[in-house]
Biopython code that builds the backbone (N, CA, C, O; Angstrom):
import numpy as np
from Bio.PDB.StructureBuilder import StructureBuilder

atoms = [
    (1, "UNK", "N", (0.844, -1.177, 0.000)),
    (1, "UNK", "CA", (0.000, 0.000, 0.000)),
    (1, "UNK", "C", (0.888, 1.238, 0.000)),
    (1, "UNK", "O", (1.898, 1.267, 0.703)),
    (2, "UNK", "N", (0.453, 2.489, -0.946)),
    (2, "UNK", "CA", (1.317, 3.226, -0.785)),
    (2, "UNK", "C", (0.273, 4.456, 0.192)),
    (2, "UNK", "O", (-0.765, 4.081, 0.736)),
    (3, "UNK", "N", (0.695, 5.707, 0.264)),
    (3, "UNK", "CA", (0.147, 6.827, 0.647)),
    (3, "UNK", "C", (0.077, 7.818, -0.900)),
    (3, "UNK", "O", (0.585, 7.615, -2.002)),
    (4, "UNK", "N", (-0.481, 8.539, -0.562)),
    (4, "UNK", "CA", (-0.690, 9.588, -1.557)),
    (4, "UNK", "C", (0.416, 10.853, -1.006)),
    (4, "UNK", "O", (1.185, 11.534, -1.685)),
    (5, "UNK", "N", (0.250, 10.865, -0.009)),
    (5, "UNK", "CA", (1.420, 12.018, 0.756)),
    (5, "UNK", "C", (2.941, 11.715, 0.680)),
    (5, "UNK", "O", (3.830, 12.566, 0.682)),
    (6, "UNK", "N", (3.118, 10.208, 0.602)),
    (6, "UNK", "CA", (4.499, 9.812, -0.080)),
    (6, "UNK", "C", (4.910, 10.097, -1.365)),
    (6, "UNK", "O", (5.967, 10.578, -1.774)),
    (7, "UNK", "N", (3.550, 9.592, -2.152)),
    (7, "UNK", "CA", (4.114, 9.759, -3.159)),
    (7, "UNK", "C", (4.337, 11.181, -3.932)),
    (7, "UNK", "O", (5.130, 11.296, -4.867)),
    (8, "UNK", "N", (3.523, 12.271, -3.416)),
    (8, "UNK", "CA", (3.417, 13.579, -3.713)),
    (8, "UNK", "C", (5.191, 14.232, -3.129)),
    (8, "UNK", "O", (5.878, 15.117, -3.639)),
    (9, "UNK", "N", (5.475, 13.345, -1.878)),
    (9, "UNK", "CA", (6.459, 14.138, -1.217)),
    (9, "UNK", "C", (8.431, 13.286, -2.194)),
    (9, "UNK", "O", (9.615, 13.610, -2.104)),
    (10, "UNK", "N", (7.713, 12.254, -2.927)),
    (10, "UNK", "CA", (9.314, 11.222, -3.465)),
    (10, "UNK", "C", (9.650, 12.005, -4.922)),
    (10, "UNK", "O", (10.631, 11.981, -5.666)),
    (11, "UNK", "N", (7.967, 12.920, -4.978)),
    (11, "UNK", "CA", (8.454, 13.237, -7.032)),
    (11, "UNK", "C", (7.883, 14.709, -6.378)),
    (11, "UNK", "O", (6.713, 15.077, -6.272)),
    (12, "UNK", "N", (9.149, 15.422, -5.973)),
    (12, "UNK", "CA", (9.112, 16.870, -6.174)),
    (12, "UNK", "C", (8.828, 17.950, -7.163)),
    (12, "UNK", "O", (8.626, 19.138, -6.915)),
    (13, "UNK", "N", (8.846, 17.272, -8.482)),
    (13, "UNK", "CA", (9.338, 17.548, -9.708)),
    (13, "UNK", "C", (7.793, 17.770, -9.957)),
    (13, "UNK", "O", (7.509, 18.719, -10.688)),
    (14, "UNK", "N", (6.784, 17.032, -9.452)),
    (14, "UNK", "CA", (5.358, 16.961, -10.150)),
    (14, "UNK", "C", (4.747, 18.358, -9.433)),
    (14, "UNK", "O", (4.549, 18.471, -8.223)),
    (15, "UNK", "N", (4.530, 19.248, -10.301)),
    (15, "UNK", "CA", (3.376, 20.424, -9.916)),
    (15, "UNK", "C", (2.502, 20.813, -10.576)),
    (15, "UNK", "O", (2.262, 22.020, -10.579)),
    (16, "UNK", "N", (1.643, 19.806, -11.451)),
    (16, "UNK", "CA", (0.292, 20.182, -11.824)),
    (16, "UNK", "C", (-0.446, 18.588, -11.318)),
    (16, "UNK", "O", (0.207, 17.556, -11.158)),
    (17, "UNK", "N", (-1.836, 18.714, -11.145)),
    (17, "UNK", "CA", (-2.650, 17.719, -11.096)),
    (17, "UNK", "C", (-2.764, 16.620, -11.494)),
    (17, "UNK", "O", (-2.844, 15.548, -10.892)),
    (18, "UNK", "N", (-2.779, 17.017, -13.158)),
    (18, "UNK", "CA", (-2.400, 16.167, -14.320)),
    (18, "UNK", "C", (-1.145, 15.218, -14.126)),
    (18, "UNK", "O", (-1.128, 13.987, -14.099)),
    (19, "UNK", "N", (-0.122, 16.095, -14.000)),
    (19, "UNK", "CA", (1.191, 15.546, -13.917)),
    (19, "UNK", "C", (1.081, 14.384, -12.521)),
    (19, "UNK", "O", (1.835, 13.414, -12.435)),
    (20, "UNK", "N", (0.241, 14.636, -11.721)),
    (20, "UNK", "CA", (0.140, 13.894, -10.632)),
    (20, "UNK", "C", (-0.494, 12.498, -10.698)),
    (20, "UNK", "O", (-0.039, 11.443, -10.258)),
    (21, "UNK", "N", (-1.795, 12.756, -11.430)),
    (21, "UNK", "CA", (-2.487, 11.710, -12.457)),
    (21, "UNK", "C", (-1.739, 10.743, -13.509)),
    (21, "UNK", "O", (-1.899, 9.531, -13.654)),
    (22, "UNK", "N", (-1.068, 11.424, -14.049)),
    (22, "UNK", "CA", (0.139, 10.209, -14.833)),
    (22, "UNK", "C", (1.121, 9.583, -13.866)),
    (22, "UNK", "O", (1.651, 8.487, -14.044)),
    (23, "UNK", "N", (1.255, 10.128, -13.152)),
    (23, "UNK", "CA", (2.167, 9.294, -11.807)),
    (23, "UNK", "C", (1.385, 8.447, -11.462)),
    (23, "UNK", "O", (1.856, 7.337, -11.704)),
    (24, "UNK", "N", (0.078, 8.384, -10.857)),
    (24, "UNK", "CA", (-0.610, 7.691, -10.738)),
    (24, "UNK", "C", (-1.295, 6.253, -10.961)),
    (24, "UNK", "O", (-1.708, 5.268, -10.349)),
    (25, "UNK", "N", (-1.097, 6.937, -12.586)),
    (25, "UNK", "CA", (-1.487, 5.825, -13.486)),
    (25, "UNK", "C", (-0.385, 4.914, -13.805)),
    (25, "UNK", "O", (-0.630, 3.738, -14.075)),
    (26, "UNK", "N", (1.244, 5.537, -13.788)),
    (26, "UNK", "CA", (2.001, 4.826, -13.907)),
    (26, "UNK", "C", (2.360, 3.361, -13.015)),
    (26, "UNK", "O", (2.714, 2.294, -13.517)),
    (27, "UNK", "N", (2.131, 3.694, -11.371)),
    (27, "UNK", "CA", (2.293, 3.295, -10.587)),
    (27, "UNK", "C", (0.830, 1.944, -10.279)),
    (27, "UNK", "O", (0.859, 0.769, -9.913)),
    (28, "UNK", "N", (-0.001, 2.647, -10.559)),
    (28, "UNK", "CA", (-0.853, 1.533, -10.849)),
    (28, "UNK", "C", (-0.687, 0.105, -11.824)),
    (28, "UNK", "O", (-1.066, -1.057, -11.675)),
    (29, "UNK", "N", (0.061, 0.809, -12.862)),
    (29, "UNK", "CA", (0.143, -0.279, -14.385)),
    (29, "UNK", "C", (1.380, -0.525, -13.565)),
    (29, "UNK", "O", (1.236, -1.742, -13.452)),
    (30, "UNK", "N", (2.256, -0.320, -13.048)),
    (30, "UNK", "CA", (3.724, -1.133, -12.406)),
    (30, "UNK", "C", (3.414, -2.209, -11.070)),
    (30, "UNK", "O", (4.329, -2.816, -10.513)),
    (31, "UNK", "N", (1.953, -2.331, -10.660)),
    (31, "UNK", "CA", (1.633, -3.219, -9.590)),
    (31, "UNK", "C", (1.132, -3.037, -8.716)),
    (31, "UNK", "O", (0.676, -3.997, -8.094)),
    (32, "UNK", "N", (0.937, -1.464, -8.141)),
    (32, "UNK", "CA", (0.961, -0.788, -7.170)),
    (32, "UNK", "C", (-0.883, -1.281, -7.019)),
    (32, "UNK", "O", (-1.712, -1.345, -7.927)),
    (33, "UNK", "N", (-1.065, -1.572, -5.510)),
    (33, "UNK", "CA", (-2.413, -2.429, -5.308)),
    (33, "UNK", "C", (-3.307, -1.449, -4.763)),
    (33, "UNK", "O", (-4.225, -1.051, -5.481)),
    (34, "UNK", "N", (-3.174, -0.995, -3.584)),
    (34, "UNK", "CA", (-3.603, 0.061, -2.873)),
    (34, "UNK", "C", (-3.245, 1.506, -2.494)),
    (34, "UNK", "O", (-2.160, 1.789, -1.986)),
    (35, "UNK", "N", (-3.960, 2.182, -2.695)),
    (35, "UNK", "CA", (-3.849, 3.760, -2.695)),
    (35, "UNK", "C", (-4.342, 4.037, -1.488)),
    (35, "UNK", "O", (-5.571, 3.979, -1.458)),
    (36, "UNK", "N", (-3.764, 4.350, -0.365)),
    (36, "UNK", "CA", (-4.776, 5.646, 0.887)),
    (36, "UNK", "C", (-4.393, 7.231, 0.261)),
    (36, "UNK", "O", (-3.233, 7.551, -0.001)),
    (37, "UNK", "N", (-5.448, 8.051, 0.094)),
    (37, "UNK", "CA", (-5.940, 9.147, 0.015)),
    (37, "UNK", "C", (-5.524, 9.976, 1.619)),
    (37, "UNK", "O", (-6.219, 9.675, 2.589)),
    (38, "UNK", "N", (-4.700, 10.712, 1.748)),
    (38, "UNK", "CA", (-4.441, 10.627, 3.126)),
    (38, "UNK", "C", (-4.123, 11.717, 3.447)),
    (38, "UNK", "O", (-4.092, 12.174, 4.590)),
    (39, "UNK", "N", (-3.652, 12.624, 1.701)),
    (39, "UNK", "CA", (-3.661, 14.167, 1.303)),
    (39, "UNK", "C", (-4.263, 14.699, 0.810)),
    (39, "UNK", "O", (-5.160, 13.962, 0.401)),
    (40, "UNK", "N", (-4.459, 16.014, 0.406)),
    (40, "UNK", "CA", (-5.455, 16.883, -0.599)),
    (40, "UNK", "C", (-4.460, 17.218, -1.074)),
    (40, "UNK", "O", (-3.669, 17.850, -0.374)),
    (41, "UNK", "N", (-4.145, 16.915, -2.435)),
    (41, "UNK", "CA", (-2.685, 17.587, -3.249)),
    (41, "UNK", "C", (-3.045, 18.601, -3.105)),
    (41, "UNK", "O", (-4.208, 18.982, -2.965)),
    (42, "UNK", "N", (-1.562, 19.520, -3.129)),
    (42, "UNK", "CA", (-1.627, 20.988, -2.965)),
    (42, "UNK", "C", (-1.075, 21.683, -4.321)),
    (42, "UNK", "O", (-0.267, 22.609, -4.394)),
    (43, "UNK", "N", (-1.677, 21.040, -5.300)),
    (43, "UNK", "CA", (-1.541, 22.290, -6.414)),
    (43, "UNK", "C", (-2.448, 23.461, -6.778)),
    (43, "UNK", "O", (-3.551, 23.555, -6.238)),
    (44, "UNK", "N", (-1.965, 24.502, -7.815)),
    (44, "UNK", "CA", (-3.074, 25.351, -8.302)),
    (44, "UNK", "C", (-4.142, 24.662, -8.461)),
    (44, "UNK", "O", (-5.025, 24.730, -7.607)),
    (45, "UNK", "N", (-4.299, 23.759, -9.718)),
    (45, "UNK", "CA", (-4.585, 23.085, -10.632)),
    (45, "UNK", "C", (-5.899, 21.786, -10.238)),
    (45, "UNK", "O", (-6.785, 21.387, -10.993)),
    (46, "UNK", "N", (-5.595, 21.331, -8.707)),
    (46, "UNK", "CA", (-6.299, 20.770, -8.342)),
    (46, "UNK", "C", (-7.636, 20.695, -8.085)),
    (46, "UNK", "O", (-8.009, 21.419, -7.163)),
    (47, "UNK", "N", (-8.565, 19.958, -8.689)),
    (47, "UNK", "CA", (-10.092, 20.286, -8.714)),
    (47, "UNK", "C", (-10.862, 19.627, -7.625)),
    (47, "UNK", "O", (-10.590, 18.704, -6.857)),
    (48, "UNK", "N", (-12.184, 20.585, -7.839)),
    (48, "UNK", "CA", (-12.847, 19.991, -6.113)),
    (48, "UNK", "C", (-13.393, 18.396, -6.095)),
    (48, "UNK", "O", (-13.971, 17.876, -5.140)),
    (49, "UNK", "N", (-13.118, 17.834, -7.196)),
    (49, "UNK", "CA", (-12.941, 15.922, -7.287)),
    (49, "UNK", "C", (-12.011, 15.439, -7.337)),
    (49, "UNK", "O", (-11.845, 14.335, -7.857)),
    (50, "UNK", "N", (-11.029, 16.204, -6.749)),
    (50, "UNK", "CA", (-9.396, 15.548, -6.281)),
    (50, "UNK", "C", (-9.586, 13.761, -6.243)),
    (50, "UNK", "O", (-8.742, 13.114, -6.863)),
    (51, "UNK", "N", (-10.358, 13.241, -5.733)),
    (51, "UNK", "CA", (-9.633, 12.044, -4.868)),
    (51, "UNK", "C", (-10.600, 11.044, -5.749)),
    (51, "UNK", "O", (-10.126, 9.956, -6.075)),
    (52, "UNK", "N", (-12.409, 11.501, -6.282)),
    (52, "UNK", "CA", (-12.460, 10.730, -7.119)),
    (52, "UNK", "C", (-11.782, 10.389, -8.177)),
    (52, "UNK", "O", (-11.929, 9.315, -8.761)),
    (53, "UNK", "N", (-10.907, 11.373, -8.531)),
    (53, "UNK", "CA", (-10.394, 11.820, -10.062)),
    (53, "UNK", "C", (-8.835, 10.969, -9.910)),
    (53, "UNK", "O", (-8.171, 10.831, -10.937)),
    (54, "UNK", "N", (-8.318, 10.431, -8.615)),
    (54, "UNK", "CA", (-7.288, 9.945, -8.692)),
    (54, "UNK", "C", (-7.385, 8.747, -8.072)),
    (54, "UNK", "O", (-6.370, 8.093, -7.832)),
    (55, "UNK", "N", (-9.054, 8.162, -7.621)),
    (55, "UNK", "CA", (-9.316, 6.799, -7.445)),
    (55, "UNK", "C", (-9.436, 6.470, -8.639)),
    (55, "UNK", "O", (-8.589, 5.622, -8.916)),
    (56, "UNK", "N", (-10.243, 6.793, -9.701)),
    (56, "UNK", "CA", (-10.567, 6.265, -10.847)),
    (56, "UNK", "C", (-9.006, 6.321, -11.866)),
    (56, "UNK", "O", (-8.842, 5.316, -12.559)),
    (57, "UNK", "N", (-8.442, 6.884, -11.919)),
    (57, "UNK", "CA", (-7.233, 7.161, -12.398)),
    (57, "UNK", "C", (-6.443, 5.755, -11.858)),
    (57, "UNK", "O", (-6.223, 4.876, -12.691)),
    (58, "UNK", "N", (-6.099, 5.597, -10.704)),
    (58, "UNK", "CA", (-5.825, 4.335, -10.210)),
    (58, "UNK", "C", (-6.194, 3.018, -10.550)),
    (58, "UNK", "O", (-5.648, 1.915, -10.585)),
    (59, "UNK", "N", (-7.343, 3.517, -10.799)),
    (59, "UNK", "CA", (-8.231, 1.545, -10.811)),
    (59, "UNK", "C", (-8.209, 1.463, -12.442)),
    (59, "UNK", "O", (-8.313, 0.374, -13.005)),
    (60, "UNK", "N", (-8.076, 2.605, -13.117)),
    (60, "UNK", "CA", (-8.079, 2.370, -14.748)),
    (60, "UNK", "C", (-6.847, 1.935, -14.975)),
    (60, "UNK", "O", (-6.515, 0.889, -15.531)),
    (61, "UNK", "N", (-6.033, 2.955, -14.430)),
    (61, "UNK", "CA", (-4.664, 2.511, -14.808)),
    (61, "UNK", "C", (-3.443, 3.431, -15.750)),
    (61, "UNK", "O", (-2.230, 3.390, -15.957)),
    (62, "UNK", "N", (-4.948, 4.472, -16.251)),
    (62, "UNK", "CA", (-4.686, 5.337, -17.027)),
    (62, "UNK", "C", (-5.488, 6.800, -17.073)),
    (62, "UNK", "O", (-6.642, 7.018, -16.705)),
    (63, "UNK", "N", (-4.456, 7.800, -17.677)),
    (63, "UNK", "CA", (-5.246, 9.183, -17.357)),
    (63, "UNK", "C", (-6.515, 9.849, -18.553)),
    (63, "UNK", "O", (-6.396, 9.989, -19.771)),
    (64, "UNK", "N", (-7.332, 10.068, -17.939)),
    (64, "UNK", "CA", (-8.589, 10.132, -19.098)),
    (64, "UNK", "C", (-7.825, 11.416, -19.936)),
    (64, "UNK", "O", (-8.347, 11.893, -20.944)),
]
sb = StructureBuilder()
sb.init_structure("model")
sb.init_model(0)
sb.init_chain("A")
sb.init_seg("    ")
for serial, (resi, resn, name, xyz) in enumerate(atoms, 1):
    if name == "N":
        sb.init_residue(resn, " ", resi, " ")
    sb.init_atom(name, np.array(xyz, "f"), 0.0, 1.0, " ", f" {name:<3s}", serial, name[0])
structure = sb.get_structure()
């Protein structure tokens, strides 16, 4: 299981939403099983369906 606050805090480099969402999706298609939601990313960019938008992102596998 990972965290969402880990992974926001290991890729410094990511500062849009989007960009957060392809991380996402990457990590999903590499094995990654479980996601806890445990942050509210802190970008501009971030919309008020943050966490549906990066459960579904997760379980697809890929960024719409």
């Amino acid at each position: 299981m990972a965290r969402l606050s880990d992974i926001v805090i290991q890729n410094p480099q990511v500062t849009h939403f989007h960009d957060l969402e392809a991380l996402i999706a990457q990590a999903a298609q590499n094995g990654l099983i479980s996601l806890e939601m445990d942050v509210k990313p802190d970008y501009i960019d971030t919309p008020r369906n943050w966490a549906w938008r990066l459960e579904g992102t997760f379980t697809r596998g890929i960024v719409r």
